[in-house]
PASEBA-1860 file (N, C-alpha, C; in nm, 3 decimals):
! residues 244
1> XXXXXXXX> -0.426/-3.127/5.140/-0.381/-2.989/5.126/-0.469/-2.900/5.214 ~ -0.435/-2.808/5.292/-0.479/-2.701/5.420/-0.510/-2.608/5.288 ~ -0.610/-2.584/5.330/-0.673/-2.438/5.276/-0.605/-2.328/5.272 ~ -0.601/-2.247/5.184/-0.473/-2.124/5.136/-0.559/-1.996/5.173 ~ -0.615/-1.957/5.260/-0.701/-1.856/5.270/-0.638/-1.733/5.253 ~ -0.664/-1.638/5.191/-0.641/-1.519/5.100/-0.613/-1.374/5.228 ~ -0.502/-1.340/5.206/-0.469/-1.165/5.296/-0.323/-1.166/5.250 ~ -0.321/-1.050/5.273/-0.142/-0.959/5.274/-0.062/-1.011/5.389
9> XXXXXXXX> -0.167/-1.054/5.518/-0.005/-1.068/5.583/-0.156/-1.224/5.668 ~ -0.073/-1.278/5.784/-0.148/-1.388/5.879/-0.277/-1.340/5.930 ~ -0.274/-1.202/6.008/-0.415/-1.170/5.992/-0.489/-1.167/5.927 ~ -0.474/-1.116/5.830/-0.607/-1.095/5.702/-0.655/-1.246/5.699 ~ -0.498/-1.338/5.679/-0.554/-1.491/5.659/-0.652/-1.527/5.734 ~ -0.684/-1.494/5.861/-0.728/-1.512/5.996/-0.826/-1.498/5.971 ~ -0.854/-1.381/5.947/-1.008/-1.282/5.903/-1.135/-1.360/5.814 ~ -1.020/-1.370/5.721/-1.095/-1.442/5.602/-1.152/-1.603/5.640
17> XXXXXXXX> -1.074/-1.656/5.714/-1.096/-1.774/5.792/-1.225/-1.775/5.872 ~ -1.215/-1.666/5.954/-1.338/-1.660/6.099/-1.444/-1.617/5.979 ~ -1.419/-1.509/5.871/-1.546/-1.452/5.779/-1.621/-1.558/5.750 ~ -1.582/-1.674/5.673/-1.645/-1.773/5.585/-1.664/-1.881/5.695 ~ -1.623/-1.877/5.837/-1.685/-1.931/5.898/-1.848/-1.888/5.977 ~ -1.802/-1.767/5.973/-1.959/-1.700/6.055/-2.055/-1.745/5.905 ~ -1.996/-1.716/5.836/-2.064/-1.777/5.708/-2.068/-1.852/5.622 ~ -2.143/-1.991/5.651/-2.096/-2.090/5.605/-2.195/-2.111/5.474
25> XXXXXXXX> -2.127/-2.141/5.309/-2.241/-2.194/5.240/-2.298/-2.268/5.244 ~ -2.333/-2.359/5.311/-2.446/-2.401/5.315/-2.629/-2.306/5.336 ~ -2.562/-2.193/5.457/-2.627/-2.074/5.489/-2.629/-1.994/5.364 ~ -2.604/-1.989/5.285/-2.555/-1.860/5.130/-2.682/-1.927/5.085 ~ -2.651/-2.114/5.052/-2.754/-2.123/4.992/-2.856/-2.170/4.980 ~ -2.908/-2.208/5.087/-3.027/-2.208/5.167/-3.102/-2.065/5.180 ~ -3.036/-1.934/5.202/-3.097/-1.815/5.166/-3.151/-1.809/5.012 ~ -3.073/-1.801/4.972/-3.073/-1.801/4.803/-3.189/-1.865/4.719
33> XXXXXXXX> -3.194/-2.003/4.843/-3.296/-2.095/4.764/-3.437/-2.045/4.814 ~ -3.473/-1.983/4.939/-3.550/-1.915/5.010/-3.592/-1.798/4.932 ~ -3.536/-1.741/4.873/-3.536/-1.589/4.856/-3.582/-1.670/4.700 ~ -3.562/-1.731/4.557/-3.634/-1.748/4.473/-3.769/-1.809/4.485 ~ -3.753/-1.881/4.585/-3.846/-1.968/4.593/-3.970/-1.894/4.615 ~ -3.971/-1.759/4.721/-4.086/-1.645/4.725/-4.055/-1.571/4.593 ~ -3.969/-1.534/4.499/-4.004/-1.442/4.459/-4.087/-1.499/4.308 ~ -4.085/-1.644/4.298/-4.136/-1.742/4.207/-4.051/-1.721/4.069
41> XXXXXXXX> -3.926/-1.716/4.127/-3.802/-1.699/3.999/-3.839/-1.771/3.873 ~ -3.794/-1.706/3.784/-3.786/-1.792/3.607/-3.699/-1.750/3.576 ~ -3.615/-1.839/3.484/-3.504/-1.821/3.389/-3.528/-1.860/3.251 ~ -3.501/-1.765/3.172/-3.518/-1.772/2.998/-3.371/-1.835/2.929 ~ -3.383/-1.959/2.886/-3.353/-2.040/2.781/-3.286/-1.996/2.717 ~ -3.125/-1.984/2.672/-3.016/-1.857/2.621/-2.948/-1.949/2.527 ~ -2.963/-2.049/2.422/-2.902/-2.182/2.362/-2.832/-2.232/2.498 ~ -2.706/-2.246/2.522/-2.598/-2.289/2.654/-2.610/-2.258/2.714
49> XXXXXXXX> -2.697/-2.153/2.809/-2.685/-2.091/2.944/-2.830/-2.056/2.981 ~ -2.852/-2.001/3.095/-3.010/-1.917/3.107/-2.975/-1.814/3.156 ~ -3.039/-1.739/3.137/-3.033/-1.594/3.210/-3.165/-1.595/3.320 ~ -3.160/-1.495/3.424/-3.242/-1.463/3.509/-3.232/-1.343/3.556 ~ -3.346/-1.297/3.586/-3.338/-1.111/3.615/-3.316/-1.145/3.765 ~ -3.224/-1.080/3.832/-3.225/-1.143/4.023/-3.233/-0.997/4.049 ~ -3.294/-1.018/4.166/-3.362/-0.851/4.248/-3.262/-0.823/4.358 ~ -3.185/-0.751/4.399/-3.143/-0.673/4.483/-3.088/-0.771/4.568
57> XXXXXXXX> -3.179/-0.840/4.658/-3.141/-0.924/4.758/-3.037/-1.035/4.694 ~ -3.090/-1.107/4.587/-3.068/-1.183/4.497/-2.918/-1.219/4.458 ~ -2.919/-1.083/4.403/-2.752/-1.042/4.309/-2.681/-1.080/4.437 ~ -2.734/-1.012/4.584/-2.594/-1.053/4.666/-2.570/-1.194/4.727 ~ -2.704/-1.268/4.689/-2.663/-1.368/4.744/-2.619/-1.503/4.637 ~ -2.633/-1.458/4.478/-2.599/-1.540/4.398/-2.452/-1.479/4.404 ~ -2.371/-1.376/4.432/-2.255/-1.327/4.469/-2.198/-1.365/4.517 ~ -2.275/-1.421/4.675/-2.173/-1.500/4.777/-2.219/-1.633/4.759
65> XXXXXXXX> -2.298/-1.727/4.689/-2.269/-1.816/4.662/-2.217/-1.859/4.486 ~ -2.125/-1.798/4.434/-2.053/-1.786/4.345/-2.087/-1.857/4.269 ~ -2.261/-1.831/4.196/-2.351/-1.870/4.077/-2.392/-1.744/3.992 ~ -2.338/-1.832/3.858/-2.375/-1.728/3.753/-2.303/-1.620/3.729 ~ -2.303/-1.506/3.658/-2.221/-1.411/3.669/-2.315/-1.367/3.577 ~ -2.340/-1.172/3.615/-2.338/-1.054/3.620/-2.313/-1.042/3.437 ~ -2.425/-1.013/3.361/-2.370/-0.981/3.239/-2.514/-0.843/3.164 ~ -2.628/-0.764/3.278/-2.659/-0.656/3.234/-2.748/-0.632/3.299
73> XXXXXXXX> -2.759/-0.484/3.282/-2.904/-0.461/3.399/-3.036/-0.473/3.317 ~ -3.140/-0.489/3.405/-3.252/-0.537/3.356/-3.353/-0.386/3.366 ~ -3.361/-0.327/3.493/-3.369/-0.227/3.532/-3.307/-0.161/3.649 ~ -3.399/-0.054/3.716/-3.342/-0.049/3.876/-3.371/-0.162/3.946 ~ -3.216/-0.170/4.080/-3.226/-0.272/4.130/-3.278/-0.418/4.108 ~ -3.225/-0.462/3.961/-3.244/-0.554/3.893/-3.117/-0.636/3.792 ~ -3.062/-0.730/3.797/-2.965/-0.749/3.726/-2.980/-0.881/3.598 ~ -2.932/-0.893/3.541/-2.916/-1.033/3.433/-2.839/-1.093/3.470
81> XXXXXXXX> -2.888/-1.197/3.532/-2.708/-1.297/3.595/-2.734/-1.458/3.498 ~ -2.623/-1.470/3.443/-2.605/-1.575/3.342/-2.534/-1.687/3.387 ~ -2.616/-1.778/3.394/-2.604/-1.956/3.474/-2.560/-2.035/3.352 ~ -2.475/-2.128/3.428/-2.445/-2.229/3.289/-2.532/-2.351/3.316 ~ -2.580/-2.443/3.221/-2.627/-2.515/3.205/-2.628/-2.592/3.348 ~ -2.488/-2.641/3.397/-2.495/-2.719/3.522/-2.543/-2.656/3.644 ~ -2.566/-2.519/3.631/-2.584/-2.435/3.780/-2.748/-2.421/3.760 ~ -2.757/-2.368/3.630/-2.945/-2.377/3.628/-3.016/-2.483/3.652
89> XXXXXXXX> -2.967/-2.595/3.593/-3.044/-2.730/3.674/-2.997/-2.765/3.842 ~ -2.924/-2.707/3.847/-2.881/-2.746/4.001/-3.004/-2.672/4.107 ~ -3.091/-2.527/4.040/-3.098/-2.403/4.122/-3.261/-2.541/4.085 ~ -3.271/-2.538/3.932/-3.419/-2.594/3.903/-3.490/-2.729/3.970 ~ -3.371/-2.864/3.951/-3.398/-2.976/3.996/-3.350/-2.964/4.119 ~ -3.223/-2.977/4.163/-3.208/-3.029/4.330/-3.261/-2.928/4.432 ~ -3.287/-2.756/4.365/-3.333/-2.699/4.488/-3.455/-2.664/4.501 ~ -3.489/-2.691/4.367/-3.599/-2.671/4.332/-3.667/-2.563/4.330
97> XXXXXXXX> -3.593/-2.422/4.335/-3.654/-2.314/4.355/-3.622/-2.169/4.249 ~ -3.617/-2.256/4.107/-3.581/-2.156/3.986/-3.661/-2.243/3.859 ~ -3.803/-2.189/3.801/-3.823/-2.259/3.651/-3.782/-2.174/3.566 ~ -3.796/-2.259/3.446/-3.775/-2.200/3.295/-3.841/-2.219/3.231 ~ -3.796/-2.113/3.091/-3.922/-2.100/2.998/-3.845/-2.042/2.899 ~ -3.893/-2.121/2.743/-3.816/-2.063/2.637/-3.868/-1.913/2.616 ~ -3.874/-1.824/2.670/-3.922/-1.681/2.671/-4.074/-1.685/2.668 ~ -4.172/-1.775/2.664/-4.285/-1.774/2.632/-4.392/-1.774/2.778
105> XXXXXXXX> -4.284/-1.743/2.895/-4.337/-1.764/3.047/-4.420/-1.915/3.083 ~ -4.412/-1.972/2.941/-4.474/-2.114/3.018/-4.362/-2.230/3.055 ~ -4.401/-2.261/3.168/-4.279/-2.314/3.246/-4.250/-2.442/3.214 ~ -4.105/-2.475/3.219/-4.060/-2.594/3.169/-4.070/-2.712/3.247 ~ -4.126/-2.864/3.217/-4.112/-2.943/3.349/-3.937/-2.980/3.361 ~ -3.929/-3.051/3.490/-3.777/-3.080/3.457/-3.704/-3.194/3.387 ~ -3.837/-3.259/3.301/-3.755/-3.354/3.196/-3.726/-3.300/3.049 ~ -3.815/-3.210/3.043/-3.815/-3.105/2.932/-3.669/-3.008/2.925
113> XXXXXXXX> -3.679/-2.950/3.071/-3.566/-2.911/3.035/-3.424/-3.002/3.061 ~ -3.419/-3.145/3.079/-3.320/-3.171/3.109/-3.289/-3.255/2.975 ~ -3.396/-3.262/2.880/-3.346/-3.324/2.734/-3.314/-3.190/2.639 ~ -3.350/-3.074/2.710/-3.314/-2.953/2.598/-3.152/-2.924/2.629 ~ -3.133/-2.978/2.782/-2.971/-2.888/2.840/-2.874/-3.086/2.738 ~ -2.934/-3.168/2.766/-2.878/-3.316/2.673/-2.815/-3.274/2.553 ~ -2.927/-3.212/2.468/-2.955/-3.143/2.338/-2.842/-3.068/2.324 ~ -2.811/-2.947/2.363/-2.668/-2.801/2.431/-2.533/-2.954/2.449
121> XXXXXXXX> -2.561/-3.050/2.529/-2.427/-3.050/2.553/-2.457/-3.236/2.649 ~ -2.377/-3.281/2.520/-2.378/-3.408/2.504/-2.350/-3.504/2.642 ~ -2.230/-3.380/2.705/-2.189/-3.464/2.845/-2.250/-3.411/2.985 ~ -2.390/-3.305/2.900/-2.426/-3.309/3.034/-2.465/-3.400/3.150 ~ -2.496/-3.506/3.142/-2.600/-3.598/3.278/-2.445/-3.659/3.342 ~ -2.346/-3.626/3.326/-2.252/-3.670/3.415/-2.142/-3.563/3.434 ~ -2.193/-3.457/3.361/-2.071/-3.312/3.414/-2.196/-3.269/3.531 ~ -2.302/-3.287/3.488/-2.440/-3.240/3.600/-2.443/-3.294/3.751
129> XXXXXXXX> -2.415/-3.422/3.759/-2.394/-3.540/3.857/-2.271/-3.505/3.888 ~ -2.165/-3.477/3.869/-2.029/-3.400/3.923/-2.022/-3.278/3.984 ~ -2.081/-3.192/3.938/-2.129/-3.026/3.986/-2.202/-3.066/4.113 ~ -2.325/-3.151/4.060/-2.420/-3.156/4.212/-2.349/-3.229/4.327 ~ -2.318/-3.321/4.275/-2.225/-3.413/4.383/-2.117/-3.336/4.445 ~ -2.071/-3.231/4.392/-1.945/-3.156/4.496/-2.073/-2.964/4.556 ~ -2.122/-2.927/4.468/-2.264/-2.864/4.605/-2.283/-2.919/4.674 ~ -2.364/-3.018/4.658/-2.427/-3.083/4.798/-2.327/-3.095/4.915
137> XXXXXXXX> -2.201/-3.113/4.852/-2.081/-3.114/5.024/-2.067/-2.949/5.010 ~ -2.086/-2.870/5.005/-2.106/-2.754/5.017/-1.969/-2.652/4.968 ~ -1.947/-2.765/4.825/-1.797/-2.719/4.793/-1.906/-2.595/4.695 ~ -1.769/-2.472/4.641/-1.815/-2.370/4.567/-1.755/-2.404/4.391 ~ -1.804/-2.402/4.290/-1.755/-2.489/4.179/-1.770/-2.423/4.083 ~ -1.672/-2.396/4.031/-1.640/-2.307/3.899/-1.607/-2.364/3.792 ~ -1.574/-2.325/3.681/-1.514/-2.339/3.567/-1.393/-2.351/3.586 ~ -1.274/-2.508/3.499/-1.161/-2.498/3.565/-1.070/-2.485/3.409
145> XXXXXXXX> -1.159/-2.419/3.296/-1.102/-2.431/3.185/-0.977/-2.376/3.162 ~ -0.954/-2.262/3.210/-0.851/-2.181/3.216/-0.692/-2.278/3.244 ~ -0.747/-2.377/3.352/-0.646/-2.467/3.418/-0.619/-2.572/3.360 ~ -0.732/-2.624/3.228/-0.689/-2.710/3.176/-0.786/-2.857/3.256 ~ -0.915/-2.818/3.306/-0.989/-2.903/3.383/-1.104/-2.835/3.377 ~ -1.197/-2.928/3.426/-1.377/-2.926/3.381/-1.397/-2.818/3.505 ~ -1.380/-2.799/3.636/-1.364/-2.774/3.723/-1.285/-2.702/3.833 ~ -1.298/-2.622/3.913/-1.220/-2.632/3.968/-1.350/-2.578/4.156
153> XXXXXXXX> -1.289/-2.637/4.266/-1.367/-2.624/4.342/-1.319/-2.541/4.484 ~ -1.381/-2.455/4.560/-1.294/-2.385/4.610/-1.377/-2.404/4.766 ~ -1.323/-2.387/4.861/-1.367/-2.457/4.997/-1.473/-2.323/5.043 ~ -1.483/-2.197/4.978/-1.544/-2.060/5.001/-1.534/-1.985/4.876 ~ -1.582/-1.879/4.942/-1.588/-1.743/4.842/-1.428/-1.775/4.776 ~ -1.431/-1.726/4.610/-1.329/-1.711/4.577/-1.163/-1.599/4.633 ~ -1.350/-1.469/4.662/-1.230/-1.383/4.715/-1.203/-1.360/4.849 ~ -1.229/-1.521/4.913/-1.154/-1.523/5.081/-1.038/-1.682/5.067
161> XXXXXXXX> -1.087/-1.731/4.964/-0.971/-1.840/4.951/-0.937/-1.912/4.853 ~ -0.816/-2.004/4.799/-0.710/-1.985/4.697/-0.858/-2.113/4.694 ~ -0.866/-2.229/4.514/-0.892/-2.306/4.540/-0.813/-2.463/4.553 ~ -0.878/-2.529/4.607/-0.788/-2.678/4.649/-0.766/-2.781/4.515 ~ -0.861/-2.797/4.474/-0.896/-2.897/4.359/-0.901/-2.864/4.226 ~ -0.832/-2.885/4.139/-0.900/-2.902/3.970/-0.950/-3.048/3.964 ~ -1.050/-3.017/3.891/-1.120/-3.147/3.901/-1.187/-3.207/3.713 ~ -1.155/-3.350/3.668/-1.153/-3.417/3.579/-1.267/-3.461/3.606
169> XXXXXXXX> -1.348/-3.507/3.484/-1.490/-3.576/3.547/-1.482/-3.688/3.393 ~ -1.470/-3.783/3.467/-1.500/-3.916/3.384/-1.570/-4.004/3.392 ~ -1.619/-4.092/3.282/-1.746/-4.208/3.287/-1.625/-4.332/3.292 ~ -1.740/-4.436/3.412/-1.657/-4.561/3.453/-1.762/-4.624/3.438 ~ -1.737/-4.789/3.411/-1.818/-4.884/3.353/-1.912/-4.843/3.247 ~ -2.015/-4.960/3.217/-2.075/-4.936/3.157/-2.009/-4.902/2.970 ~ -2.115/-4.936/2.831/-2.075/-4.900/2.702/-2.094/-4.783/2.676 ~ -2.044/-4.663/2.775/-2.064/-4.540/2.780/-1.954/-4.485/2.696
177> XXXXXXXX> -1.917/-4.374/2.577/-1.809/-4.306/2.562/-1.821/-4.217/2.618 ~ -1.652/-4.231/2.726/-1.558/-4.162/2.767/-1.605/-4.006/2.790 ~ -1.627/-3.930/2.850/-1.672/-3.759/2.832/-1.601/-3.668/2.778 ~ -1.477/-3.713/2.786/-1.376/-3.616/2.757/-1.221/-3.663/2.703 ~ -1.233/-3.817/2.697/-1.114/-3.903/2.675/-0.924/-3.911/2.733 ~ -0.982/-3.828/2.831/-0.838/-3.819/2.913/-0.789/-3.881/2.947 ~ -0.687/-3.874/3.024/-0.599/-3.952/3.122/-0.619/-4.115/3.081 ~ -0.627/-4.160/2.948/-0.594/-4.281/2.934/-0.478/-4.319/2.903
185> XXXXXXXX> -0.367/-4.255/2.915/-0.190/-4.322/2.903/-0.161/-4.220/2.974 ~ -0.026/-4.223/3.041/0.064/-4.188/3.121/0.048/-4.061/3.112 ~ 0.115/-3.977/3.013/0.112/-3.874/2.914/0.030/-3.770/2.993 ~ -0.089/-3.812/2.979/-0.210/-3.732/2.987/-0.220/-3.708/3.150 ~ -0.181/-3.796/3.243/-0.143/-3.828/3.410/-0.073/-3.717/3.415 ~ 0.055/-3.727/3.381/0.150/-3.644/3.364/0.163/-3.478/3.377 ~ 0.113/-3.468/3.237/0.053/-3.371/3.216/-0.054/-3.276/3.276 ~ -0.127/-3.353/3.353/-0.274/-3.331/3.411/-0.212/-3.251/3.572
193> XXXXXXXX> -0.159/-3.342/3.631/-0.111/-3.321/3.735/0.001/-3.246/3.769 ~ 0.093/-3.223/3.660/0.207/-3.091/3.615/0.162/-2.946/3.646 ~ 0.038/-2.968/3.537/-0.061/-2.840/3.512/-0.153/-2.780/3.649 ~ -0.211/-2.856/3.718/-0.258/-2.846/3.841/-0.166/-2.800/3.947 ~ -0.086/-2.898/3.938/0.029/-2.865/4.069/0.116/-2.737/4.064 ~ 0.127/-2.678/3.933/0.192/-2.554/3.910/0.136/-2.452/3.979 ~ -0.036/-2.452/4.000/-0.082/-2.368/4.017/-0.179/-2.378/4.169 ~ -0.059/-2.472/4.282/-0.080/-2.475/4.371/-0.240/-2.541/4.418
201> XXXXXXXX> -0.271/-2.685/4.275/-0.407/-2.754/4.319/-0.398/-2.913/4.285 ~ -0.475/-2.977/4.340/-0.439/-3.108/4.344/-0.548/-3.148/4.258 ~ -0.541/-3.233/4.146/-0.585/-3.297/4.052/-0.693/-3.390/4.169 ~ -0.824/-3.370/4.082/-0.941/-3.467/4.147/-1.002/-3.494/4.033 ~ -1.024/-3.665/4.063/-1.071/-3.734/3.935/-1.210/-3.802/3.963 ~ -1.331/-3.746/3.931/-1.470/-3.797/3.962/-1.500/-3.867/3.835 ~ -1.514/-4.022/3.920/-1.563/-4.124/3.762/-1.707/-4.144/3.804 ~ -1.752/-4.104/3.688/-1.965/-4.126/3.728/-1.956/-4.275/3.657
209> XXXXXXXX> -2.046/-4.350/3.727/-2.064/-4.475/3.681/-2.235/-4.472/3.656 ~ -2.274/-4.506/3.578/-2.418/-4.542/3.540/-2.492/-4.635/3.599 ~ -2.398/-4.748/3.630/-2.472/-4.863/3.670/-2.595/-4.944/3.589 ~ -2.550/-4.901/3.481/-2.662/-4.952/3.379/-2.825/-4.867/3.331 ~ -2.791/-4.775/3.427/-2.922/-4.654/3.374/-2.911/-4.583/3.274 ~ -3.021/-4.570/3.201/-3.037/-4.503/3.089/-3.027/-4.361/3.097 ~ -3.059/-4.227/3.021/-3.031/-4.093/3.083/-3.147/-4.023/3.019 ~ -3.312/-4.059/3.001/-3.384/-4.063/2.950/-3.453/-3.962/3.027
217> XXXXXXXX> -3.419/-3.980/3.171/-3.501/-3.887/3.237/-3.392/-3.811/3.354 ~ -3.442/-3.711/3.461/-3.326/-3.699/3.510/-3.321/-3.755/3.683 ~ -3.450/-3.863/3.676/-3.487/-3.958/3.780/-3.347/-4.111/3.754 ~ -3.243/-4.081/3.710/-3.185/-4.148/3.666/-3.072/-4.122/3.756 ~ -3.042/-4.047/3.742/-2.937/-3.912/3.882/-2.918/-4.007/4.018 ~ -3.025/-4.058/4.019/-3.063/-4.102/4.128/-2.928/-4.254/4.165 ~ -2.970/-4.329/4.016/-2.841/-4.442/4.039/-2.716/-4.430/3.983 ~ -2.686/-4.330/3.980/-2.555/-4.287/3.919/-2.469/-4.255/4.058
225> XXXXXXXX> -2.342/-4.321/4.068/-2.278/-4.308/4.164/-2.135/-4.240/4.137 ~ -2.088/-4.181/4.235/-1.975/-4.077/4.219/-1.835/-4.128/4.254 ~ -1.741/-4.145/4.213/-1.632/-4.213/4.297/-1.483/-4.085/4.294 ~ -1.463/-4.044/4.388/-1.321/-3.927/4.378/-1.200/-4.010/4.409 ~ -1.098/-3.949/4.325/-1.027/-3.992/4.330/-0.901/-3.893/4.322 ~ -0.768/-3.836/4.405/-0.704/-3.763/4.408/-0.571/-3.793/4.364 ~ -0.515/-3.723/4.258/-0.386/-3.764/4.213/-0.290/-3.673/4.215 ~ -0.149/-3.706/4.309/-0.062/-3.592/4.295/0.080/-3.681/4.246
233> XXXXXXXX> 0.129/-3.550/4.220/0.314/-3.589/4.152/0.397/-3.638/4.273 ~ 0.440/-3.764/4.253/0.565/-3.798/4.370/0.693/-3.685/4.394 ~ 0.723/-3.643/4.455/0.842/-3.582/4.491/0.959/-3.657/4.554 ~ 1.115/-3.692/4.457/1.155/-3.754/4.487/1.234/-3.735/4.604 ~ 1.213/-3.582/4.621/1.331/-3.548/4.757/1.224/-3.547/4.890 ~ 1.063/-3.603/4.861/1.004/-3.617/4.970/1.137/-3.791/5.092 ~ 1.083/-3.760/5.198/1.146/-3.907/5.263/1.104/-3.835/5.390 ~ 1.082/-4.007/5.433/0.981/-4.063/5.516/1.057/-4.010/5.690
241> XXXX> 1.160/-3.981/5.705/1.230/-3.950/5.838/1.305/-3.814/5.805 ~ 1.314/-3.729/5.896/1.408/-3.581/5.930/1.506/-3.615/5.911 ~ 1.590/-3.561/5.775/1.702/-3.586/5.779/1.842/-3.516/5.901 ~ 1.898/-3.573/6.031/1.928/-3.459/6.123/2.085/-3.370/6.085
END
């Protein structure tokens, strides 16, 4: 599927195209990670989420890389931007440039906090390994609850383009239960890909496999492997030659 990039008429499409090219995230967040990393960022411990006070520079660049969301001011030129569990370990462990602290300013290591985010939410170490695994290709990754999916991932800024993927995240091999128990009969296929395709996105199915690692620490990440998998609805009036 070609990218649906967002305007009123082909130009704007255009615009929005060359925009998110002069600016590519990878650049968003590589600033982003730059800019906490001096300002020696912390985030306070919220049960499910963390909050972080972001400074001026901050807000715009957790903005354009479409982390967290905006929920109060702290002071001047100061905001509360509220991370979910998978985005705060993403900012803490892979970029390494955000700690935490249950309000007490003493900082969390990252096994500490990765048995407290375990603790919050049972399927984190493989909804975590799904999130990171589609950042690192420099996809932008939201919440796809609304759609009826864990996910949904968008090739840019939301508000320069439609997104491509809803995305399912499931455990393969291993005596692991299931994360979310989907798509095991037809039904659920069906259904999955109905719901997606209505809304102009193609069902993506990431099975984390363990490979036999335990989730004890989050040096574990490490042998956990990702496998995608894309599922769309046959169309029976598709055919293979121009009808003349």
């Amino acid at each position: 599927m070609a990218p649906r990039w967002k305007g009123k008429d082909a130009k704007a499409k255009k615009d929005a195209e060359a925009e998110a090219l002069k600016e590519p995230m990878s650049m968003i967040i590589s600033q982003l990670q730059s800019s906490l990393v001096q300002s020696d960022a912390y985030g306070i411990l919220s049960d499910k989420s963390v909050h972080f006070a972001a400074g001026a520079e901050q807000i715009v660049l957790l903005e354009k890389a479409c982390l967290g969301r905006p929920v109060g001011t702290v002071e001047k030129d100061k905001v509360w931007f509220q991370l979910s569990l998978e985005e705060a370990f993403f900012l803490c462990y892979s970029l390494n440039c955000l700690k935490t602290n249950g309000g007490n300013r003493i900082p969390q290591t990252n096994e500490e906090l990765w048995h407290y985010m375990k603790s919050k939410k049972e399927t984190f170490p493989n909804f975590f390994k799904a999130y990171a695994h589609l950042r690192m290709k420099n996809w932008v990754v939201r919440s796809g609850f609304q759609y009826g999916v864990d996910f949904v991932v968008y090739r840019h800024h939301p508000s320069r383009v439609h997104s491509e993927y809803g995305v399912l995240v499931l455990s393969e091999g291993e005596a692991v239960k299931d994360v979310n128990g989907r798509l095991r009969v037809w039904s659920d296929v069906h259904c999955a890909t109905r719901l997606v395709g209505s809304v102009a996105k193609t069902l993506l199915v990431l099975y984390i496999r363990r490979n036999g690692s335990r989730d004890d620490s989050p040096s574990c990440l490490a042998n956990y492997t990702v496998e995608g998998r894309t599922i769309t609805r046959w169309s029976p009036e598709q055919c293979r030659e121009s009808c003349s």
